[in-house]
C-alpha positions in Angstrom: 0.0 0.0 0.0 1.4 3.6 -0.7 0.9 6.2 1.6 1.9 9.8 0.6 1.4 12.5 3.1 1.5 15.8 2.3 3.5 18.0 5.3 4.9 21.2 6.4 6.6 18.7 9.2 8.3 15.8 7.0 10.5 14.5 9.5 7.8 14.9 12.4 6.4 12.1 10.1 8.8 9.9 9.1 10.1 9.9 13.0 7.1 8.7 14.2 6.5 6.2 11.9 10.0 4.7 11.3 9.2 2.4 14.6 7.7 -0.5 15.9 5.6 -2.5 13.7 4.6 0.1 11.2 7.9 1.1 10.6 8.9 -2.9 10.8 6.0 -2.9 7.7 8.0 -0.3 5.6 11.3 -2.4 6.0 9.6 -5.2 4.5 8.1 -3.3 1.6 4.5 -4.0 3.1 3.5 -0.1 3.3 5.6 2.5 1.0 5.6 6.2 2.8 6.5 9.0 1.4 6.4 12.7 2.9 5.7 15.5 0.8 7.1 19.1 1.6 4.6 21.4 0.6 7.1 24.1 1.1 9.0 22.9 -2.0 6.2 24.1 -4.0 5.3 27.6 -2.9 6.8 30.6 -5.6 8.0 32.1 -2.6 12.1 32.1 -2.3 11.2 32.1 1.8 8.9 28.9 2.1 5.8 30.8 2.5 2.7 28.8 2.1 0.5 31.0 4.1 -1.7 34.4 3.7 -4.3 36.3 5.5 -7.8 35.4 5.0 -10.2 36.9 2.8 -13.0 38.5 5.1 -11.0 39.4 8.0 -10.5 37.2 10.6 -7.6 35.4 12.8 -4.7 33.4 11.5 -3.2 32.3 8.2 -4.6 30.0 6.1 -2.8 27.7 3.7 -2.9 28.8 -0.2 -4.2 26.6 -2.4 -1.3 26.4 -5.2 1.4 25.2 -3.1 -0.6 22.1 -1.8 -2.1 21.8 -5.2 1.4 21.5 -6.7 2.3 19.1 -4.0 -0.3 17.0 -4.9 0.4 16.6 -8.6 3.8 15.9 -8.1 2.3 12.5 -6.5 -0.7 11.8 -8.5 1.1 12.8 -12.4 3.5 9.4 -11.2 0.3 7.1 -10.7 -1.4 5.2 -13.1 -4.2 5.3 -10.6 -6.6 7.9 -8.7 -5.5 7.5 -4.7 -7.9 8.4 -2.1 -7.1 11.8 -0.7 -7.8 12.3 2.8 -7.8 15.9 4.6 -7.0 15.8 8.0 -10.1 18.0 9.7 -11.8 18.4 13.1 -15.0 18.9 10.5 -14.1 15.6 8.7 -16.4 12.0 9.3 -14.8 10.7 13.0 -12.8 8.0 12.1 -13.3 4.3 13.1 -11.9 0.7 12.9 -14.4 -0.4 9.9 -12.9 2.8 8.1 -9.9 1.3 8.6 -10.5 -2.1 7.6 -12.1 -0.7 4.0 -9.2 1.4 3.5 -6.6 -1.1 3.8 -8.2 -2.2 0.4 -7.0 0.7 -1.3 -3.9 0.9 -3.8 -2.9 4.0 -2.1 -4.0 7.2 0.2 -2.7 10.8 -0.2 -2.9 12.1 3.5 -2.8 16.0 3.2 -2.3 18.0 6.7 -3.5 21.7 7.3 -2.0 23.7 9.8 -2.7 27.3 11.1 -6.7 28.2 10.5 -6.6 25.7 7.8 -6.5 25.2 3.8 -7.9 27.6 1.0 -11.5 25.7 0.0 -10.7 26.0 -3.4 -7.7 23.1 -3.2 -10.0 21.3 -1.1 -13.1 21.0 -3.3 -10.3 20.0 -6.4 -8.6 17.4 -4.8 -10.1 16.2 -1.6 -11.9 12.9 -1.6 -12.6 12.5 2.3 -12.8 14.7 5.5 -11.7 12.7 8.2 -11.3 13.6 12.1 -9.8 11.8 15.0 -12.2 12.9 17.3 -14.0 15.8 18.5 -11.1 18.1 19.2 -8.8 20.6 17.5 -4.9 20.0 17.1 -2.2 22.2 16.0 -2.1 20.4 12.6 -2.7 17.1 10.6 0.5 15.1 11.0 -1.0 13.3 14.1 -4.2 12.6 12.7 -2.3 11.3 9.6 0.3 9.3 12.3 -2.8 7.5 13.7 -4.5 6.9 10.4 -2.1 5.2 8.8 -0.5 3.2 11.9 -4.5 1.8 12.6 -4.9 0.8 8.6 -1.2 -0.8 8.3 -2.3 -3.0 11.0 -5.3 -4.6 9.0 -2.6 -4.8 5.7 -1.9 -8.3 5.4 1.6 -10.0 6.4 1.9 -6.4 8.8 1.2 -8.4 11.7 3.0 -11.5 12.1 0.4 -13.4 14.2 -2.9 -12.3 12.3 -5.0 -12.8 15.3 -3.8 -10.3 17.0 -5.7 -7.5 14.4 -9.0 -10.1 14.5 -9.0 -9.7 19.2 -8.2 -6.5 18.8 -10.9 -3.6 20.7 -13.7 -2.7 18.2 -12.5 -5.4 15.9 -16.0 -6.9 16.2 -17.8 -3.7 17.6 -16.7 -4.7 21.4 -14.0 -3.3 23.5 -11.5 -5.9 23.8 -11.3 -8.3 27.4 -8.9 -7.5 30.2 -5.5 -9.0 29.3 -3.1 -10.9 32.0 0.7 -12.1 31.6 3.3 -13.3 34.4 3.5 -13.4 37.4 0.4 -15.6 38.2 0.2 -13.0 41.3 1.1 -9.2 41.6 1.0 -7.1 44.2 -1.5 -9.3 45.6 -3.8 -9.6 42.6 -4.3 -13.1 41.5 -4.8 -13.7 38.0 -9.0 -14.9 36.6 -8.7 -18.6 37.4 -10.4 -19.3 34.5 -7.2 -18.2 32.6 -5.4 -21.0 34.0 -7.4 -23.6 33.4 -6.7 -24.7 30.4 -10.4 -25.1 29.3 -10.1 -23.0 26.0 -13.5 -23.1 25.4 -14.5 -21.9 28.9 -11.6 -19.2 28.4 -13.5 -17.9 25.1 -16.5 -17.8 26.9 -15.2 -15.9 30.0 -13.1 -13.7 27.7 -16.9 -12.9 25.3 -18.4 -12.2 28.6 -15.9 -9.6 29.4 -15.9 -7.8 26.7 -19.9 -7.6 27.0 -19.2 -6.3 30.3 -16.4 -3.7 29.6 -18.3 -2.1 26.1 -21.3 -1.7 28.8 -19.5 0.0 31.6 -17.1 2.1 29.3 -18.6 2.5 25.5 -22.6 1.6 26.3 -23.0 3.4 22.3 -20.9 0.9 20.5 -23.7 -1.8 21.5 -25.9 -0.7 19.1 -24.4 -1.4 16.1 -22.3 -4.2 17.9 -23.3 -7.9 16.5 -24.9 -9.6 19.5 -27.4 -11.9 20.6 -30.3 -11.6 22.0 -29.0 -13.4 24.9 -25.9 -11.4 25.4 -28.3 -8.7 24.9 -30.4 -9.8 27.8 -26.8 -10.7 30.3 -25.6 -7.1 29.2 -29.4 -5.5 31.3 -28.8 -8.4 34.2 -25.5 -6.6 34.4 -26.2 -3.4 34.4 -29.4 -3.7 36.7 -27.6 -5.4 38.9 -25.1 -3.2 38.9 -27.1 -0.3 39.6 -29.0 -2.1 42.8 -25.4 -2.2 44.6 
């Protein structure tokens, strides 16, 4: 898969991704990155890629040729049409299906605005998705485009060595994953779930559903309506709760 991001912060990029398992992925030729100054294609002999608004108003906003030119410089060396995704608070919130259908695609351009944002103009020409990380405002798009790519490299097959690991992971299936234990069998004077030792891998699939029932209820009660469940974990999820409530 190629992603391209488009950056005034290169290296701020390519540090962060360079590590662990993603950057493990572009070693091995399984995810080809590639940063785009947009500063190398502004007219002006001192970087500049900002001006005022038209209309008044605080901050610069990011001209439209510059990122424009950036763009073509990527897309005129494709014999396909990538995906372009702007990083934007006002973008769709992304989630862990977007990532799974995204890991289908040849390629993604991931453009990051800084400062009040990018001239509309470039947006309307290029842009084929406005995507968010959540209900908040950063100081630009390189994070956004950090988490993006490290959360659809992971569903890129061969990424993960032990492909189960992407299929238990939280939200995989619309649950938040179980509680996870490792050694010692005791710490600080918590003992680890019996069930976990028992050796009874049915009963510890079981425990482990359960749990997950249980932690999607007490921490993300939304996700369980679009979560595939059955009636009868439906009806252990209200046991739970009301029974919760009555202590």
């Amino acid at each position: 898969m190629d992603c391209f991001v488009l950056t005034l912060f290169p290296d701020m990029v390519r540090d962060g991704l360079h590590t662990s398992i993603v950057g493990r992925a572009i070693e091995e030729d399984l995810i080809h990155l590639e940063t785009i100054n947009i500063r190398d294609y502004t007219a002006s002999r001192h970087g500049k890629t900002d001006d005022y608004p038209y209309g008044g108003g605080a901050g610069m906003v990011m001209q439209a040729q510059p990122v424009y030119d950036a763009y073509r410089s990527v897309a005129s060396r494709l014999d396909y049409k990538p995906r372009v995704v702007y990083l934007t608070p006002q973008g769709q919130v992304f989630t862990q299906s977007m990532a799974r259908e995204m890991a289908l695609d040849k390629g993604i351009v991931f453009l990051c605005g800084h400062y009040e944002g990018i001239d509309e103009r470039v947006l309307e020409e290029i842009v084929t998705d406005n995507i968010s990380i959540g209900d908040f405002v950063l100081t630009g798009g390189e994070l956004p485009a950090m988490c993006m790519i490290d959360a659809i490299s992971r569903m890129i097959p061969g990424v993960l060595h032990n492909e189960e690991s992407a299929e238990g992971d939280s939200l995989s299936d619309g649950l938040l994953e179980y509680p996870q234990y490792s050694r010692p069998e005791v710490w600080n004077g918590k003992q680890v779930p019996k069930i976990l030792l028992s050796g009874d891998h049915a009963k510890v699939d079981a425990w482990r559903r359960e749990q997950s029932l249980i932690r999607t209820a007490e921490r993300r009660p939304d996700l369980l309506e679009d979560a595939v469940i059955s009636p009868k974990e439906r009806e252990f999820i209200r046991k739970y709760l009301a029974n919760r409530k009555e202590l």
